[in-house]
Every structure is written in structure tokens, then in C-alpha cells.
DSSP file (Angstrom, degrees, kcal/mol; ACC not computed):
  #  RESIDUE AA STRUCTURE BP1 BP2  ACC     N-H-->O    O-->H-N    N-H-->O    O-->H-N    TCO  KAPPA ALPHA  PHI   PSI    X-CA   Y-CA   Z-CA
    1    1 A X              0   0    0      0, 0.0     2,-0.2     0, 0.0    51,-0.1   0.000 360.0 360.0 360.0 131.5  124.3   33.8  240.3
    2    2 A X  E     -A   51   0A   0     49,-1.2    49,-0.5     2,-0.1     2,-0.3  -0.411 360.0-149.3-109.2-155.3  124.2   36.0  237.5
    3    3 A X  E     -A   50   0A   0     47,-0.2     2,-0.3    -2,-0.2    47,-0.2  -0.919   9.5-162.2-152.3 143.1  122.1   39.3  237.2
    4    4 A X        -     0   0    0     45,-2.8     2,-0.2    -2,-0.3    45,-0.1  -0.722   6.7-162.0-142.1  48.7  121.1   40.1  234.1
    5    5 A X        +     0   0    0     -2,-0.3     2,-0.4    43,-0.1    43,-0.2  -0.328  15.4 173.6 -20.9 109.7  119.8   44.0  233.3
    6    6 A X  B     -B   47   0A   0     41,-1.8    41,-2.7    -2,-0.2     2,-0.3  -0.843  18.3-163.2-113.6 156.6  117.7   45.9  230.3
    7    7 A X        +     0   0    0     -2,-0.4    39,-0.2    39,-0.2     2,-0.2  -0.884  11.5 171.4-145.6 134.4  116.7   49.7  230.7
    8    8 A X        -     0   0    0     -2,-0.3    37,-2.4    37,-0.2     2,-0.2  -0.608  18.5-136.4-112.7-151.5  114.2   51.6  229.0
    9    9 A X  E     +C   44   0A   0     35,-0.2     2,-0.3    -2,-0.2    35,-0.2  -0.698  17.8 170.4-140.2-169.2  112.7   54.8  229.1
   10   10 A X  E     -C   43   0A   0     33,-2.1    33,-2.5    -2,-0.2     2,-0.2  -0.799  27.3-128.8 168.7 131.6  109.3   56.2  228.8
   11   11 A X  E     +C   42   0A   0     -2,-0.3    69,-2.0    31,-0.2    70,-0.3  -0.816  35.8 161.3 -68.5 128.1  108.0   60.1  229.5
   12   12 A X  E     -C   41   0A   0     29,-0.7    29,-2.1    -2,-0.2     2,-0.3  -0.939  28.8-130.3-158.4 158.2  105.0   60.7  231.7
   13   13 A X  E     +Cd  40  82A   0     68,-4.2    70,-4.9    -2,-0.2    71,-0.6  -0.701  32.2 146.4 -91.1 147.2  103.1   63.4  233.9
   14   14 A X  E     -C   39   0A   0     25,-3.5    25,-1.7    -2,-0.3     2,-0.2  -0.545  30.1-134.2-133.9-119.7  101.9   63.3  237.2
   15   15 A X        -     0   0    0     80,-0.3     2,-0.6    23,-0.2    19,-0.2  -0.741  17.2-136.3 172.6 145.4  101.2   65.3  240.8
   16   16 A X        +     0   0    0     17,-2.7     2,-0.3    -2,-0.2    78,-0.1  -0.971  48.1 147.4-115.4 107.7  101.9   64.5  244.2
   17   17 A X        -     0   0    0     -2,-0.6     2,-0.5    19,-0.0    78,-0.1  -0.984  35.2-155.6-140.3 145.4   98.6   65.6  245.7
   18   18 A X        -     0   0    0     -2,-0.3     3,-0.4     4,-0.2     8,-0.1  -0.899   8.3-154.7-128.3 107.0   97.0   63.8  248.8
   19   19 A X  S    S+     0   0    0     -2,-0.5    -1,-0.1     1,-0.2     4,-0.0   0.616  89.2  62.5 -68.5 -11.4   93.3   64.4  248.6
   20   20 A X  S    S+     0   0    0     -3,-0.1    -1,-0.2     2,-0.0     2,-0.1   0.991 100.0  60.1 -58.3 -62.2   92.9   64.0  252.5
   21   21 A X  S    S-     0   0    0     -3,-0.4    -3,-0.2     1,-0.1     5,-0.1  -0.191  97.3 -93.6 -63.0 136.4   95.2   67.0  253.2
   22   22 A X     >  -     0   0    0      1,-0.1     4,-2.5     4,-0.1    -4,-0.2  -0.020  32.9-111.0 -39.8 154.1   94.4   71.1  251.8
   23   23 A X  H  > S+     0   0    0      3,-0.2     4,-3.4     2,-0.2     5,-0.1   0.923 123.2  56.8 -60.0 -59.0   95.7   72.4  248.9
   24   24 A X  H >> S+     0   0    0      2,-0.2     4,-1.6     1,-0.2     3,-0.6   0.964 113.4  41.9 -70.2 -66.1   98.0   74.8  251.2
   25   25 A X  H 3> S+     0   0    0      1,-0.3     4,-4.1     2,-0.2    -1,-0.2   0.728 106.8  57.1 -28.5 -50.4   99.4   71.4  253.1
   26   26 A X  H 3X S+     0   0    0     -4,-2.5     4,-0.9     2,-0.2    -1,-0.3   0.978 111.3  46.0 -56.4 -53.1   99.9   69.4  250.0
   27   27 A X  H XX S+     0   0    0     -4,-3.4     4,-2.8    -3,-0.6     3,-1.4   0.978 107.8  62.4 -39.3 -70.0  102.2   72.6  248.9
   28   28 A X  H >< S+     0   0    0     -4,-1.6     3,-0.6     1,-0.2    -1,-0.3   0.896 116.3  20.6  -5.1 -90.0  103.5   72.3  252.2
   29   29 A X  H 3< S+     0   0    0     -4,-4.1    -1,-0.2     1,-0.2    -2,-0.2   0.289 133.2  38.1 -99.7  20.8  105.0   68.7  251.8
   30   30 A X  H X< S-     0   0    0     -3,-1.4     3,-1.2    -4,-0.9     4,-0.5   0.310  76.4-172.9-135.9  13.6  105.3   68.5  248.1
   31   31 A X  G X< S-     0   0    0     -4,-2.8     3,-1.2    -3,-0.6    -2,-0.1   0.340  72.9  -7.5  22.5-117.9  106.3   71.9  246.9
   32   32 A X  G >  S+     0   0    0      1,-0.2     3,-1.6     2,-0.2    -1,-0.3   0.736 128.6  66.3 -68.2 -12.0  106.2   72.0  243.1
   33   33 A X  G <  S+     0   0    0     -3,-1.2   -17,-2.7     1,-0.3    -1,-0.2   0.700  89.3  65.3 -91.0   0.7  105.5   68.7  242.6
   34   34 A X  G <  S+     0   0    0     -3,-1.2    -1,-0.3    -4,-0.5    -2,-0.2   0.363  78.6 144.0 -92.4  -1.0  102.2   69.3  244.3
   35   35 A X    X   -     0   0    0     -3,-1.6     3,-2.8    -5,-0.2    -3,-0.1  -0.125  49.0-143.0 -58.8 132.0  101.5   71.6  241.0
   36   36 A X  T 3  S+     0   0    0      1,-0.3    -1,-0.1   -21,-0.0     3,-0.1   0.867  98.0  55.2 -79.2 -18.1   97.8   71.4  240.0
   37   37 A X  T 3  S-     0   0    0      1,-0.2    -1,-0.3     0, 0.0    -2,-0.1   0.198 112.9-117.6 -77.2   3.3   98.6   71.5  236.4
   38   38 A X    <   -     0   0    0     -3,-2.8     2,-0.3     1,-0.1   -23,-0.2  -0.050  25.2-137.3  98.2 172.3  101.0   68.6  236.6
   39   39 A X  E     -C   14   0A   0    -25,-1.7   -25,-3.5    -6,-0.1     2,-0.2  -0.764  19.1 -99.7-174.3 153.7  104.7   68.1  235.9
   40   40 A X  E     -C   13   0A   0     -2,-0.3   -27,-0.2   -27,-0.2     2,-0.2  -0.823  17.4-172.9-138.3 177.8  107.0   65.9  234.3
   41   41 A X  E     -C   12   0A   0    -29,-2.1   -29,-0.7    -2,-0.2     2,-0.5  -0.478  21.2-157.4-111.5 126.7  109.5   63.2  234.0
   42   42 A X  E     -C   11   0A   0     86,-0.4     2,-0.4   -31,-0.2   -31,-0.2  -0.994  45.6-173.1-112.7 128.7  112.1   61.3  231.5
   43   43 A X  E     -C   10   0A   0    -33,-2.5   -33,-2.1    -2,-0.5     2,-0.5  -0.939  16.4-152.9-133.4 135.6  112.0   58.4  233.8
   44   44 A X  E     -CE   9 127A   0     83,-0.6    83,-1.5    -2,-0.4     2,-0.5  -0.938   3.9-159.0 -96.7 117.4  114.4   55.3  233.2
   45   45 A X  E     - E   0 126A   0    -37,-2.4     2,-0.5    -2,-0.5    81,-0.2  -0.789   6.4-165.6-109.6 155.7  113.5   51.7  234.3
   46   46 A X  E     - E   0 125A   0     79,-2.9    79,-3.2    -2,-0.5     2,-0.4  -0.960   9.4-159.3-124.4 139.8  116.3   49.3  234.7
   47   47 A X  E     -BE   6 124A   0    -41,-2.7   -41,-1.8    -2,-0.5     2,-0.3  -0.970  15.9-158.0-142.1 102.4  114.2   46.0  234.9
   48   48 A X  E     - E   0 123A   0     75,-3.2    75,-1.3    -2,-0.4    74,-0.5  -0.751  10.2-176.3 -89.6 131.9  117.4   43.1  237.1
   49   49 A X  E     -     0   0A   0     -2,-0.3   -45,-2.8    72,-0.2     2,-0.3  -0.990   8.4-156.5-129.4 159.7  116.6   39.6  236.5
   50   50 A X  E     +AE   3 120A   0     70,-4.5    70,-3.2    -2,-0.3   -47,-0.2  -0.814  34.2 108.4-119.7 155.9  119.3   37.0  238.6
   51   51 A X  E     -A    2   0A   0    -49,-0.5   -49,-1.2    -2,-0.3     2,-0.3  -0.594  62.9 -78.9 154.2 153.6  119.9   33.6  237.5
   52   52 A X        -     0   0    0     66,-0.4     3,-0.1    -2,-0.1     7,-0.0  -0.557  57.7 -96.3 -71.7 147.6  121.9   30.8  236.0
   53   53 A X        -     0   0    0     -2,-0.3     7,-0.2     1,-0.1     6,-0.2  -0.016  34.2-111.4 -65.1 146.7  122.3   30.5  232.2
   54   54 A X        -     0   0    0      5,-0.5     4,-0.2     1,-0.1    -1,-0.1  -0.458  39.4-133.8 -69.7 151.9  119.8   28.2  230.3
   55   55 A X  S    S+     0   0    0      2,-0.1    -1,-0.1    -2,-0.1    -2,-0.1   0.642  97.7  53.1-104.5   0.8  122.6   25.6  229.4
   56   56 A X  S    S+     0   0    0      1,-0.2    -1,-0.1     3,-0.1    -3,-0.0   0.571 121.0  24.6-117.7  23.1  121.7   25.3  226.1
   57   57 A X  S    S-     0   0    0      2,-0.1     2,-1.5     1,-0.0    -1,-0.2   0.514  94.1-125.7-130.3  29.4  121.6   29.0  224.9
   58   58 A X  S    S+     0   0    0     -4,-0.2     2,-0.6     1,-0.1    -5,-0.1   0.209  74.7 116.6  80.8 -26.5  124.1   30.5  227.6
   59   59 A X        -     0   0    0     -2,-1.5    -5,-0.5     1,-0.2     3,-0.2  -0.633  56.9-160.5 -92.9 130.6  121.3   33.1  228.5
   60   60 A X  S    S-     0   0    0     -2,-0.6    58,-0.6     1,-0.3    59,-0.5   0.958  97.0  -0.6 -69.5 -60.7  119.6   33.5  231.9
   61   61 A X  S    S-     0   0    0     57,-0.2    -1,-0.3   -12,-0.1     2,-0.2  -0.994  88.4-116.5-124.5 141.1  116.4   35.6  230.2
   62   62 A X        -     0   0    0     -2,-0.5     4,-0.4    53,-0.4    -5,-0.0  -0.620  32.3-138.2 -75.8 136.4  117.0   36.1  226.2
   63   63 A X  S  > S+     0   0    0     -2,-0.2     4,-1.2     2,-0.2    -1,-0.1   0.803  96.3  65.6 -59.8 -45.8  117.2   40.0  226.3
   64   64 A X  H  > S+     0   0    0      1,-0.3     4,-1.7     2,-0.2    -1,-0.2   0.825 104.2  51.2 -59.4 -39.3  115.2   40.8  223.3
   65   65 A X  H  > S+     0   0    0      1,-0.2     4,-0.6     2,-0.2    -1,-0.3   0.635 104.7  51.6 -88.8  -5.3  112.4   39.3  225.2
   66   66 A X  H  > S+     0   0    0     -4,-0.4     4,-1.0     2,-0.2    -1,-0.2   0.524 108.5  53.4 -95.3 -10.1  112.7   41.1  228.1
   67   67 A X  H  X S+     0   0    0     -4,-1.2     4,-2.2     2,-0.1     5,-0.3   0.936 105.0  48.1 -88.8 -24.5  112.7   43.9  226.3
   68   68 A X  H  X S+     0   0    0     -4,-1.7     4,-2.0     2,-0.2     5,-0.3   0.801 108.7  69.3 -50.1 -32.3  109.5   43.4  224.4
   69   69 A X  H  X S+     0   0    0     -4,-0.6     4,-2.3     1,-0.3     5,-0.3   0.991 104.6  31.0 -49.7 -67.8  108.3   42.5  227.9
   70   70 A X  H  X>S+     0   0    0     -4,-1.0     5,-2.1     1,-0.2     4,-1.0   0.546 116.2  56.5 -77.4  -7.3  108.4   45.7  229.5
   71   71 A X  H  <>S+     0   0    0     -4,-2.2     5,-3.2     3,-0.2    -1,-0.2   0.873 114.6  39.7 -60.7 -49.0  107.7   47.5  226.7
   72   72 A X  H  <5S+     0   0    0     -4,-2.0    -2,-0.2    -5,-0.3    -3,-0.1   0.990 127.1  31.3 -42.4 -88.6  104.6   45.6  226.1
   73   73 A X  H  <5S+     0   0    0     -4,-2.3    -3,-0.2    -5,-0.3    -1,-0.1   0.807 138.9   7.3 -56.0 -44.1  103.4   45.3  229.9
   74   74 A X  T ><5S+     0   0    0     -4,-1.0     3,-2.5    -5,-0.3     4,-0.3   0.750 120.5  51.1 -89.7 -91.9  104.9   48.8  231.1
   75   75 A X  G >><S+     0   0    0     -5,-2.1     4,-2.7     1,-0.3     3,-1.7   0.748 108.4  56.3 -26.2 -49.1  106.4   51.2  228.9
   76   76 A X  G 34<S+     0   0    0     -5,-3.2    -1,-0.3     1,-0.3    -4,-0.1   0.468 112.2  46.3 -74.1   6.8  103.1   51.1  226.4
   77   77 A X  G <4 S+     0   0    0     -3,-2.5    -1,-0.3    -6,-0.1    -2,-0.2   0.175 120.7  32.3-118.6  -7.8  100.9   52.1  229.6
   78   78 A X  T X4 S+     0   0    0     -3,-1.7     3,-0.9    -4,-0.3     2,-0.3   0.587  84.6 118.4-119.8 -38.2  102.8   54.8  231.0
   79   79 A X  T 3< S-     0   0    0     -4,-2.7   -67,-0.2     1,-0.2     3,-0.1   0.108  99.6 -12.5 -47.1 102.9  104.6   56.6  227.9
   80   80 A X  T 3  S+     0   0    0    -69,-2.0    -1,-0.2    -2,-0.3   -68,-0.2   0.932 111.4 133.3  61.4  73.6  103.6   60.0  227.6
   81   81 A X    <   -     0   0    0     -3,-0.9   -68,-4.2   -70,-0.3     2,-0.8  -0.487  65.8-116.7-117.4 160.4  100.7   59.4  230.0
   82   82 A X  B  >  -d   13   0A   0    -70,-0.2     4,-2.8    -2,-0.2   -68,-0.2  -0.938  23.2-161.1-111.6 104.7   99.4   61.2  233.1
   83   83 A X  T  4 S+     0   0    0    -70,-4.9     4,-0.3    -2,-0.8   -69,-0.1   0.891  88.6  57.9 -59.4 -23.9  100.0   58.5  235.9
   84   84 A X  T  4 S+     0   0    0    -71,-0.6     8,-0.3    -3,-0.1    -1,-0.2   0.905 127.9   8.7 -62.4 -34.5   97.3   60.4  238.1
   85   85 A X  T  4 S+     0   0    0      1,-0.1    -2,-0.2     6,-0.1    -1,-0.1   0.771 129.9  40.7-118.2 -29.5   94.5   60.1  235.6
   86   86 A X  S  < S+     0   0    0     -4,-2.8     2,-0.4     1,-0.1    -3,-0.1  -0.107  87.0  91.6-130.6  49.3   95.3   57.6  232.4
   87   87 A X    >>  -     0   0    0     -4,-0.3     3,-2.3     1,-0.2     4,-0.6  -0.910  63.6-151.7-137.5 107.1   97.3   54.5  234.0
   88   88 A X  G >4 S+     0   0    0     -2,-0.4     3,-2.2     1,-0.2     2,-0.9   0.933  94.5  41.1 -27.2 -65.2   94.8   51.7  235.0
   89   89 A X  G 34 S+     0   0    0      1,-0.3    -1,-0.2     3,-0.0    -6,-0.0   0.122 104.2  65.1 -98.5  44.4   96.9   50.3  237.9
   90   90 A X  G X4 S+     0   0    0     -3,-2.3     3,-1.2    -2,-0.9    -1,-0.3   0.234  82.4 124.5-128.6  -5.9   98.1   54.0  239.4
   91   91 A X  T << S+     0   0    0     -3,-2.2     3,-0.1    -4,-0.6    -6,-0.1  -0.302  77.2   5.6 -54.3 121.2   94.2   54.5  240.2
   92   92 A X  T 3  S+     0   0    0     -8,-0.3     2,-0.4     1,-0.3    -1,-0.3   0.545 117.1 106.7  97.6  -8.8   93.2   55.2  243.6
   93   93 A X  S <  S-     0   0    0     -3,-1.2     2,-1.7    -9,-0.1    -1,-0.3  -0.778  76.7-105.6-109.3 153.4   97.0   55.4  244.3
   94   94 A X        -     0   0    0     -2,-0.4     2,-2.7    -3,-0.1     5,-0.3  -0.490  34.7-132.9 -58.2 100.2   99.6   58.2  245.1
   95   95 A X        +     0   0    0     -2,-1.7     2,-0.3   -78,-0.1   -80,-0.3   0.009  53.8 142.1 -88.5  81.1  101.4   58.5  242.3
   96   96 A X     >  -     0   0    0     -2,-2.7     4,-2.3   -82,-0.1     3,-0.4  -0.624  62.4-119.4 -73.8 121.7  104.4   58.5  243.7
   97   97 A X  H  > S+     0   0    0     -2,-0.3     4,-1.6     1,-0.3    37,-0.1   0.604 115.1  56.1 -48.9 -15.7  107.6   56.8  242.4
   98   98 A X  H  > S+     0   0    0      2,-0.2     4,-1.2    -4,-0.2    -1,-0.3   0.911 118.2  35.7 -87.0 -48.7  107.6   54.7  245.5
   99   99 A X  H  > S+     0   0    0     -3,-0.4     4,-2.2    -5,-0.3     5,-0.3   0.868 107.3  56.7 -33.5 -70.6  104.6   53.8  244.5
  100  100 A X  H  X S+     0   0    0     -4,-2.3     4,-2.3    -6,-0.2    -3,-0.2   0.847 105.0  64.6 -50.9 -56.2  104.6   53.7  240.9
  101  101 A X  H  X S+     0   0    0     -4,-1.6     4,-2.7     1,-0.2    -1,-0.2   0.780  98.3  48.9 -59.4 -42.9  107.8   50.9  241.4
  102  102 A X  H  < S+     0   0    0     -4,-1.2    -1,-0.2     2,-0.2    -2,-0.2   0.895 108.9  58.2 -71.1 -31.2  105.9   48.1  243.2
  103  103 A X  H >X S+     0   0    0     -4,-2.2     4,-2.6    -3,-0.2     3,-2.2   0.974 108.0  52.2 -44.1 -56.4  103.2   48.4  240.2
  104  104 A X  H 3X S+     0   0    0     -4,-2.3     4,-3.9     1,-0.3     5,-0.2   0.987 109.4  35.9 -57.8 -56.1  105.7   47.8  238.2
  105  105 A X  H 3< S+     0   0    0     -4,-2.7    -1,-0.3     2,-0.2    -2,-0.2   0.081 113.7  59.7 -88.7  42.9  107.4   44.6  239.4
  106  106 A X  H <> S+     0   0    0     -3,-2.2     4,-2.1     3,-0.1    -2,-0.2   0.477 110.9  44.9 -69.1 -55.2  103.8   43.1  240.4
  107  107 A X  H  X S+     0   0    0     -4,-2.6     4,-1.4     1,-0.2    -2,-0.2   0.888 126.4  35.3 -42.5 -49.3  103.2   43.7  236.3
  108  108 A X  H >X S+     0   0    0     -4,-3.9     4,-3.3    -5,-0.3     3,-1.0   0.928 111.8  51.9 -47.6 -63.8  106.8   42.1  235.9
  109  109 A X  H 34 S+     0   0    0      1,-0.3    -1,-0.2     2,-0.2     4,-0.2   0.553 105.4  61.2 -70.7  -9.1  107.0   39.6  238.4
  110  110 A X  H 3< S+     0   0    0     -4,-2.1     3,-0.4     2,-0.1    -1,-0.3   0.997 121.9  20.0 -71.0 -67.5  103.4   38.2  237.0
  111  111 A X  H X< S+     0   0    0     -4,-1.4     3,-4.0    -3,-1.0    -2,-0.2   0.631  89.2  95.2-109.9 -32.9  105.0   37.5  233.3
  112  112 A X  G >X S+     0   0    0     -4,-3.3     4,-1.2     1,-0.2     3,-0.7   0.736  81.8  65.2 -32.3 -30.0  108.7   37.2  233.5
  113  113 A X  G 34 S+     0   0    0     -3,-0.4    -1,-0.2     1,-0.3    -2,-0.1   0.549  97.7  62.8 -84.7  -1.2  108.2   33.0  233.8
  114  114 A X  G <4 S+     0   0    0     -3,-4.0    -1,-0.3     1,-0.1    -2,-0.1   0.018 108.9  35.4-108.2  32.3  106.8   33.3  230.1
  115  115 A X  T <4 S+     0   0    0     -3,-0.7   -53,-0.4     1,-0.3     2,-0.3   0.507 123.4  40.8-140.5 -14.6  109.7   34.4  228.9
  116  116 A X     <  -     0   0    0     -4,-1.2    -1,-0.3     3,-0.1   -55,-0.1  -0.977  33.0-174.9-153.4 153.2  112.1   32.3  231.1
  117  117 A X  S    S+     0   0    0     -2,-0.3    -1,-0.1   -57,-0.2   -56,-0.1   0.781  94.5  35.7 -97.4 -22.1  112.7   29.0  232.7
  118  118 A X  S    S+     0   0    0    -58,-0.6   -66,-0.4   -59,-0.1     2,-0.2   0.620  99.6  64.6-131.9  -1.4  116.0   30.2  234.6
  119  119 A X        -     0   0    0    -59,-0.5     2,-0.4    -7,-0.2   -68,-0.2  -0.571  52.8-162.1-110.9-163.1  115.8   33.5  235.8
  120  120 A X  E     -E   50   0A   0    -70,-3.2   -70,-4.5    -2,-0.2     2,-1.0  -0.990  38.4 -86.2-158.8 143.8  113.7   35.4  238.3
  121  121 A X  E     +     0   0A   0     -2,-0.4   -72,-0.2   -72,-0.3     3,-0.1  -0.312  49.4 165.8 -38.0  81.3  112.9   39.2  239.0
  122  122 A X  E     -     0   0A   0     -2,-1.0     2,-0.3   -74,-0.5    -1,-0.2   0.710  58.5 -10.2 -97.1 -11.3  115.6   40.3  241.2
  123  123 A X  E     -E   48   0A   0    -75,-1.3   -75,-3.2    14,-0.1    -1,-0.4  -0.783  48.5-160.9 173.9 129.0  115.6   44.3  241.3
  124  124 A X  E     -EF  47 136A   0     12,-2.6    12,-2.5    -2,-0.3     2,-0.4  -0.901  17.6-164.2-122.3 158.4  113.6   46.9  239.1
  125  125 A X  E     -EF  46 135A   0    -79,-3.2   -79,-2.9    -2,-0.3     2,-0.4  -0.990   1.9-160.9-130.3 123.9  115.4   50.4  239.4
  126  126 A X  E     -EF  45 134A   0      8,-1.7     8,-2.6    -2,-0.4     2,-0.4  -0.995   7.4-153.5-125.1 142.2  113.3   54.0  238.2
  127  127 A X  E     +EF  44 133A   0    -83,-1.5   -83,-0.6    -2,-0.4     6,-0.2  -0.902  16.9 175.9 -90.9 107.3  114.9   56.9  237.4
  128  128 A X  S    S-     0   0    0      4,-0.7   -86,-0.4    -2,-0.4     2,-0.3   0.724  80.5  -8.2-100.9  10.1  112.7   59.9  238.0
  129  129 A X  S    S-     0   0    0      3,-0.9   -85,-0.2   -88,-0.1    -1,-0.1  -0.847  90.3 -88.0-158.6-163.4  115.4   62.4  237.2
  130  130 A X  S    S+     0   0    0     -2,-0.3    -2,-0.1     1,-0.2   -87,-0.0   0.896 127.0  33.6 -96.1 -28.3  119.3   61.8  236.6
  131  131 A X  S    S+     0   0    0     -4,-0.0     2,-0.3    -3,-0.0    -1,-0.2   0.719 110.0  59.2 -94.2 -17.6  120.0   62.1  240.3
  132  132 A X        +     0   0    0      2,-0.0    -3,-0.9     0, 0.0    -4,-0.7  -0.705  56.7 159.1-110.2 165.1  116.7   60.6  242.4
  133  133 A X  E     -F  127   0A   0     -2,-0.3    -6,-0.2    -6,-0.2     2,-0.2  -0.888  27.4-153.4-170.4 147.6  115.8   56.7  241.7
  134  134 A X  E     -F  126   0A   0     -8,-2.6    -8,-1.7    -2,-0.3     2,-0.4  -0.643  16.9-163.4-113.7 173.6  113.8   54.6  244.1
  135  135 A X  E     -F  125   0A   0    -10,-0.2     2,-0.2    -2,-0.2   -10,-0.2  -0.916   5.6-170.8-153.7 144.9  114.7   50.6  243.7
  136  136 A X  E     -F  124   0A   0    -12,-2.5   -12,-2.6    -2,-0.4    -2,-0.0  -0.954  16.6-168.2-157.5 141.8  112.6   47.9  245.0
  137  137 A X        -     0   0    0     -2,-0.2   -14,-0.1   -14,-0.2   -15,-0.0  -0.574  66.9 -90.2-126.2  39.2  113.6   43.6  245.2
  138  138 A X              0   0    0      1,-0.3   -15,-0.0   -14,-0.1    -2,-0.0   0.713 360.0 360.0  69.7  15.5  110.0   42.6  246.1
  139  139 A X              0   0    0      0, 0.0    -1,-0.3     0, 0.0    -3,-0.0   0.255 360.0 360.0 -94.8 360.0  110.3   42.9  250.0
């Protein structure tokens, strides 16, 4: 099995605000990030797909089309965006990276089989700074 990796990147604000809880609570368990004026991110996705190679072009997903994927289907919906307020499928949600990650590989894991016969969505990775990154494999 092989596994098979693109990453881009893509800016965007949010807030971590939970409208059930006070203003002083939200502070509470979200410090700064709870800021009402927003803050933001250079967020990296690493978008894993696993599989065996097509045998007649050697490639499990042609790269070039997986990046056009996620540029298309992601990137061009969150980049230099407010995730609270101008990304359709973050509505109604925390926008939360934990969050934000399963949007993403729903988006993925819908289109990835129009771009390849032999792989499959094995792990998308975001980077919301150089140190924190959530990963999620669809569980």
C-alpha cells in the first residue's frame, strides 16, 4: 500500500466562541482565540491518499489532479475567508479545527473517485500554526 501526499495552503480568520456560554466563559476556555474581532491563521492541509499504482501510468492519484482538487473543492472556499461567517459548510458549526477537518475530508472523500480508480482518502492533516495540527482518517 502506498500513500500518496499533496499539501497546500490557504489563510483564513475565525473565533472560537460558543454562543451557549457568556462572553466572560468563552474567554475563560478560549483565551484569545475567543477574540471578538477575529484572528488568524496560515493553515497547511496535507490531503493522504493510500493505494496501489494504476498499472498503466505507475500513479495511485495523478498529483496534478489532486491538486486542482482541493484547490477547487477547499482551498477556493476558505482562502482569506472568515470560517465563522463566509464558508458555506462551517455554518452553524464551531469553527474549530477539529471541526473544520471532517468538513474537509467529507468535501474530499465525496470527489476523490473522479479523479481516481485506485486510490482512496486515507488521512487529511491541517496545520493551524507550525506546531498544533489536528489529523483525521474518517473514523
Amino acid at each position: 500500500m502506498l500513500h500518496i501526499s499533496r499539501k497546500e495552503h490557504f489563510n483564513a480568520a475565525h473565533k472560537l466562541y460558543n454562543p451557549q456560554w457568556s462572553k466572560e466563559k468563552n474567554a475563560e476556555v478560549f483565551g484569545p482565540c475567543a477574540n471578538e474581532n477575529w484572528h488568524g491563521h496560515n493553515f497547511d492541509l496535507i490531503v493522504t491518499v493510500k493505494g496501489k499504482p494504476d498499472p498503466e501510468t505507475g500513479f495511485v492519484v495523478d498529483l496534478k489532479k489532486l491538486s486542482t482538487l482541493i484547490r477547487q473543492e477547499v482551498i477556493e472556499k476558505l482562502d482569506h475567508k472568515n470560517l465563522n461567517t463566509d464558508v458555506d459548510f462551517m455554518q452553524g458549526k464551531l469553527a474549530s479545527c477539529e471541526n473544520l477537518i471532517v468538513e474537509i475530508w467529507k468535501i474530499l472523500d465525496a470527489k476523490l473517485a473522479s479523479i481516481t480508480s485506485f486510490g482512496k482518502l486515507h488521512c487529511v492533516r491541517l496545520y493551524e500554526t507550525p506546531r498544533n495540527y489536528v489529523e483525521y482518517f474518517g473514523e
